[in-house]
N, C-alpha and C positions, 0 to 999 in steps of 0.2 A: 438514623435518628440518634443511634449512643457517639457516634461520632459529633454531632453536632451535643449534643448534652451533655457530655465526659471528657473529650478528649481533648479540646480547644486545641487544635491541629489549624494549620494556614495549609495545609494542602491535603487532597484524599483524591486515593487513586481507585476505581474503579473497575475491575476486568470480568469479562465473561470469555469463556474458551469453550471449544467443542476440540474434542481430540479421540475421532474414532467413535466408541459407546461411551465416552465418559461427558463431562460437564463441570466447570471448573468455575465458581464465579468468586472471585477474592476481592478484597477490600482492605486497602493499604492505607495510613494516614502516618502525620509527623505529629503527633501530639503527644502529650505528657506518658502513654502507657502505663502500666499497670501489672502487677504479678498476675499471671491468668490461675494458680491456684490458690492466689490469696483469700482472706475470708471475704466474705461478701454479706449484701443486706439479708435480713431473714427473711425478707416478704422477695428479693430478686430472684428467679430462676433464669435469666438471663444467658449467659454460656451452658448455661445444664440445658434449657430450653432449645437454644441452636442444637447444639448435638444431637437431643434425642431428634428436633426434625430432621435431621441430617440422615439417622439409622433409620428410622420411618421408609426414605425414601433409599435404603440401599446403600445410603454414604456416610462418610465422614465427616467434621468440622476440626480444624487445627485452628488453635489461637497462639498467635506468637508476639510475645509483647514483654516490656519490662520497662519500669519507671527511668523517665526521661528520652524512650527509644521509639516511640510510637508504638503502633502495631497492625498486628498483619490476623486478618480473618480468612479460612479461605475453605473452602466448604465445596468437598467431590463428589457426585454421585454417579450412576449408571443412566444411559439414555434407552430407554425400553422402545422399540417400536410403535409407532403410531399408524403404519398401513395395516391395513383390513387382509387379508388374504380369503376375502371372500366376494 
């Protein structure tokens, strides 16, 4: 969605990755980019937002971005088991 609203990109690359216990899903586009610690709206929590869901769930978020370069999201976490051992 901020892709589509912000970034006015002609291209946006998509990945989900499994590697072992982790989970990798990034989000690459060519549009205008942006300082990722520049000021921001009052009312946006936005990148503050991703992060903490990111720590919630055990991971991280990296934003990599800067005016005129596009940008790169990409958000790791841990894969916890889902079998029963019962």
């Amino acid at each position: 969605a901020n892709v589509a609203k912000h970034a006015r990109a002609s291209r946006v690359e998509v990945a989900i990755e499994q590697l072992d216990a982790e989970l990798t899903i990034s989000i690459r586009d060519d549009g205008v980019g942006f300082v990722p610690d520049g000021a921001c709206k009052a009312d946006s929590f936005g990148l503050l937002g991703l992060r903490e869901r990111a720590s919630l769930l055990g991971g991280d978020a990296r934003i990599v971005s800067a005016p005129g370069s596009g940008t790169l999201v990409e958000v790791r976490f841990p894969i916890r088991s889902m079998v029963s051992t019962t």
